[in-house]
Biotite code that builds the C-alpha atoms (Angstrom):
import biotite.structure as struc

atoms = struc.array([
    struc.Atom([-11.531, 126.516, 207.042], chain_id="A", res_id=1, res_name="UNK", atom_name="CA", element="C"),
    struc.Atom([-14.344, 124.415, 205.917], chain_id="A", res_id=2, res_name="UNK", atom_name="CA", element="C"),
    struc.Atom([-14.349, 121.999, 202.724], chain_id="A", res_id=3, res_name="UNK", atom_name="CA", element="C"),
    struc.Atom([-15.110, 124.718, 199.949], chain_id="A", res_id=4, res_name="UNK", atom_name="CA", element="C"),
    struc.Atom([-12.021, 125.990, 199.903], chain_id="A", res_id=5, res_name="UNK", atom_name="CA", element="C"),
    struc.Atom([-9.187, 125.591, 197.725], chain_id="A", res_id=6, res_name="UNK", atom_name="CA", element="C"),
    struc.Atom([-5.667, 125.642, 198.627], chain_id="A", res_id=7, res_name="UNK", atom_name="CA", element="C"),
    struc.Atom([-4.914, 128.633, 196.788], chain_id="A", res_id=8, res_name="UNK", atom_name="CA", element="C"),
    struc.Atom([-7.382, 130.689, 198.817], chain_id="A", res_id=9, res_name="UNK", atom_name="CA", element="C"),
    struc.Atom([-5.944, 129.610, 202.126], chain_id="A", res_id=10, res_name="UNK", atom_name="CA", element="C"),
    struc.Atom([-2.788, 131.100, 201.141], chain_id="A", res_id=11, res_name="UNK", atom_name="CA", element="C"),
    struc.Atom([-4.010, 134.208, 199.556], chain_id="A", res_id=12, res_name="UNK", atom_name="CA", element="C"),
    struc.Atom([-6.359, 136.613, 200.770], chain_id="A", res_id=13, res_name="UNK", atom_name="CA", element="C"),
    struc.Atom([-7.552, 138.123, 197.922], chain_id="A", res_id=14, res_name="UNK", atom_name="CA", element="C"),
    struc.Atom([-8.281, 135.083, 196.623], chain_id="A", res_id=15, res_name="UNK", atom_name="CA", element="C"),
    struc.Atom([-10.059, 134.040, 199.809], chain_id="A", res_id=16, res_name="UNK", atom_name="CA", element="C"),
    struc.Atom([-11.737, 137.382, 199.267], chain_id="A", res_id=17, res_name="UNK", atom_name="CA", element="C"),
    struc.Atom([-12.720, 136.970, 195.636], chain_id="A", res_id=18, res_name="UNK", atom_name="CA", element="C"),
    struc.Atom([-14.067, 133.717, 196.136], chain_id="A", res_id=19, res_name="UNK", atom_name="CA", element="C"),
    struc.Atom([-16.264, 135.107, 199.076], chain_id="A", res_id=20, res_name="UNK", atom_name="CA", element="C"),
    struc.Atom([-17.564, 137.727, 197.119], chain_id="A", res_id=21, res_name="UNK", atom_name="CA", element="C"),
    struc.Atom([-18.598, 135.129, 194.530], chain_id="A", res_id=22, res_name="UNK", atom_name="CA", element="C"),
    struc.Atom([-20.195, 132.789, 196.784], chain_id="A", res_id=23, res_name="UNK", atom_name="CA", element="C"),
    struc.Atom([-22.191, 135.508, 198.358], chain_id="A", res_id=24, res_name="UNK", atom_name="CA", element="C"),
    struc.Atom([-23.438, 136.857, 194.735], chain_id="A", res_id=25, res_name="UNK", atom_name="CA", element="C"),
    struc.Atom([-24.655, 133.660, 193.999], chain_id="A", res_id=26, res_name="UNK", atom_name="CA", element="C"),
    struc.Atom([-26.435, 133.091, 197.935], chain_id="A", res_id=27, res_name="UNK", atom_name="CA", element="C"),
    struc.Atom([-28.071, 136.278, 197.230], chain_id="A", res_id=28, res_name="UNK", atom_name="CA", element="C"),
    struc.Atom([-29.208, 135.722, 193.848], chain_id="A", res_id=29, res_name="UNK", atom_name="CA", element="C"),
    struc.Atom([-30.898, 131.858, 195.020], chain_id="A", res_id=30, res_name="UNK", atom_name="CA", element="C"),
    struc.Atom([-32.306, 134.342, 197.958], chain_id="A", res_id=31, res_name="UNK", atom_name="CA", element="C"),
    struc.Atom([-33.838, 137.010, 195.411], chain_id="A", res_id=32, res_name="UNK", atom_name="CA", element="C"),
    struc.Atom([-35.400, 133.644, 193.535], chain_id="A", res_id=33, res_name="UNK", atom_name="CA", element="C"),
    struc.Atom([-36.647, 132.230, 196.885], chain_id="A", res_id=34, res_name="UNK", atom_name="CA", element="C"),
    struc.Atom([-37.981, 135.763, 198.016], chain_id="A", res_id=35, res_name="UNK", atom_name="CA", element="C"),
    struc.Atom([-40.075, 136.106, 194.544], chain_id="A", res_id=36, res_name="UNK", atom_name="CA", element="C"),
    struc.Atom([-41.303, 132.258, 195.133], chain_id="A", res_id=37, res_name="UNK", atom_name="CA", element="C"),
    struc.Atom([-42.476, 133.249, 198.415], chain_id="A", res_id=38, res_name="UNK", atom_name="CA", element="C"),
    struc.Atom([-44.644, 136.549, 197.091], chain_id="A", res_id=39, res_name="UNK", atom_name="CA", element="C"),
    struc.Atom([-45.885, 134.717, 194.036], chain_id="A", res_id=40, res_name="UNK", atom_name="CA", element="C"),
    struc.Atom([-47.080, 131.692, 196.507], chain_id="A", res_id=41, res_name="UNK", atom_name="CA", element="C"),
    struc.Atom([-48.117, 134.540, 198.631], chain_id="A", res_id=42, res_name="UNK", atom_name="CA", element="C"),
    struc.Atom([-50.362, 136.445, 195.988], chain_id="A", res_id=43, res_name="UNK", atom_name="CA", element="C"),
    struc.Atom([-51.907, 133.120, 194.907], chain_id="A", res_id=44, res_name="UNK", atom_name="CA", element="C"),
    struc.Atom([-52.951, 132.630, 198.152], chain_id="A", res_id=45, res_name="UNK", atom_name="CA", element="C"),
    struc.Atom([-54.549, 135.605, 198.466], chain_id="A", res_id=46, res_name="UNK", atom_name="CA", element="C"),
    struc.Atom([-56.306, 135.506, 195.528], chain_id="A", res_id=47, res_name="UNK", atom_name="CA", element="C"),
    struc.Atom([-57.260, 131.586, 196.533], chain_id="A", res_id=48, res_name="UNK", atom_name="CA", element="C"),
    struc.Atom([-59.151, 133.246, 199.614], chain_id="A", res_id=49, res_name="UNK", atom_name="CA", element="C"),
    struc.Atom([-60.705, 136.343, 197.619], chain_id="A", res_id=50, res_name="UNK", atom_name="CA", element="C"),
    struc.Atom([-62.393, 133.635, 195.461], chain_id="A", res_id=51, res_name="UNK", atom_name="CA", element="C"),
    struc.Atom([-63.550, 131.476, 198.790], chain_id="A", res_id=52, res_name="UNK", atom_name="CA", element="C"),
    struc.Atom([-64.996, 134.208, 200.616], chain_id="A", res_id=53, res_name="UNK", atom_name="CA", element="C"),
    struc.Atom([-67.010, 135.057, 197.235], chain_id="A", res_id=54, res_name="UNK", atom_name="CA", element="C"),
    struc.Atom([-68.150, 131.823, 196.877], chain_id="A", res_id=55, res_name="UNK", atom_name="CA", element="C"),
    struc.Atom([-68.834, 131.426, 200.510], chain_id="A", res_id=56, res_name="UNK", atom_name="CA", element="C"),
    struc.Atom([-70.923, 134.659, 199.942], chain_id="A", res_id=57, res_name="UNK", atom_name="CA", element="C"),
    struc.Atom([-72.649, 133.348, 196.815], chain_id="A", res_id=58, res_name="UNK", atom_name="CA", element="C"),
    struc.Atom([-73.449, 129.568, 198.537], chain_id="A", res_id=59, res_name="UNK", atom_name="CA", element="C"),
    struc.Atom([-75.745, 132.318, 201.213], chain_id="A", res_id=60, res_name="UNK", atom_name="CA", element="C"),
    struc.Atom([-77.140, 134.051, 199.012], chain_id="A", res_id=61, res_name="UNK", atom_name="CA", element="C"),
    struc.Atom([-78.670, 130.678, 197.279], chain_id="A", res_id=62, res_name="UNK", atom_name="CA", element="C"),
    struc.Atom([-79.045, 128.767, 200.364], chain_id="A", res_id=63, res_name="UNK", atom_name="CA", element="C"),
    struc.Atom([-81.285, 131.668, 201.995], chain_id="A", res_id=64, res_name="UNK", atom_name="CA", element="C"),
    struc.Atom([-83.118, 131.909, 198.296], chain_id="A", res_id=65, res_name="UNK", atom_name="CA", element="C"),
    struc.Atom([-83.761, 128.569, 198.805], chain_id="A", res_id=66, res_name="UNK", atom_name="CA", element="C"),
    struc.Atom([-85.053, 128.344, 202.648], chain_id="A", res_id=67, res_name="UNK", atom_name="CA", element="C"),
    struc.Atom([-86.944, 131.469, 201.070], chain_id="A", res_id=68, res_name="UNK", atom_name="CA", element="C"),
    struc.Atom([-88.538, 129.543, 198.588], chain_id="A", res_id=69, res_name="UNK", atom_name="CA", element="C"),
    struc.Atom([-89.709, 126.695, 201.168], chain_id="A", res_id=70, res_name="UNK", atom_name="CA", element="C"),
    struc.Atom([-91.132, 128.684, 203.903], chain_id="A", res_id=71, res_name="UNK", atom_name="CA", element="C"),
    struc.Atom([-93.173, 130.161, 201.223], chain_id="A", res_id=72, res_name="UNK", atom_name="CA", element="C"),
    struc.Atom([-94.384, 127.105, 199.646], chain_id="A", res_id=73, res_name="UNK", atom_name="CA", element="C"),
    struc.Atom([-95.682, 125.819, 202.931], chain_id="A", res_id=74, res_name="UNK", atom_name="CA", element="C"),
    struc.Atom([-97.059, 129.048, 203.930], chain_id="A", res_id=75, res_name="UNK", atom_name="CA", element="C"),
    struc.Atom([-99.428, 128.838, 200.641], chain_id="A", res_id=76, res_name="UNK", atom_name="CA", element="C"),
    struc.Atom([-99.611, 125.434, 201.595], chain_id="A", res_id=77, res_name="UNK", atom_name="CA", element="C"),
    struc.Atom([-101.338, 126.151, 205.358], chain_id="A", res_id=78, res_name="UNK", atom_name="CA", element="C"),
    struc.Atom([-103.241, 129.208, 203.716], chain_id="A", res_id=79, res_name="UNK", atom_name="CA", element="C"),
    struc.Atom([-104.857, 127.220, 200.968], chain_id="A", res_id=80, res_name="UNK", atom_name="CA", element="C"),
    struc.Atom([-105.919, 123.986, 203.485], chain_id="A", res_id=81, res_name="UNK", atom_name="CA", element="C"),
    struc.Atom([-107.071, 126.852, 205.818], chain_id="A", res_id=82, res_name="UNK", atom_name="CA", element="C"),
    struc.Atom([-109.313, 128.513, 203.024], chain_id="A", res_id=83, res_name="UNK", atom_name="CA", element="C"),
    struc.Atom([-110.940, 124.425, 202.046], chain_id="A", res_id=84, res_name="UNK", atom_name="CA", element="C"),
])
């Protein structure tokens, strides 16, 4: 048997099975805690990329303001030295 078990539960079974049972409530309950750490990391994640592809949206929007803002400050620009 491996090294976590005592001498009494190699010589009784339902000690052997007791033992078992508690070993196996406690996996599950580090597995229910790693399971909720992996939605929680999960949902921030999510969330993480929500907010990128709104900013990512948002950066557009100014940078075509912006190109918006040039093309019509040279096009007054051309019209005025076209008018002189």
């Amino acid at each position: 048997m491996s090294n976590g078990t005592t001498s009494l539960e190699r010589t009784n079974l339902e000690a052997h099975v007791d033992l078992c049972a508690e070993r196996y409530k406690g996996l599950e309950t580090r597995l229910d805690k790693v399971e909720k750490a992996v939605l929680d990391l999960h949902k921030e994640m999510r969330t993480m990329h929500e907010e990128n592809v709104k900013n990512h949206t948002n950066t557009n929007k100014i940078m075509l303001g912006a190109a918006a803002t040039v093309t019509a400050g040279i096009l007054s620009t051309i019209i005025v030295l076209l008018m002189n």
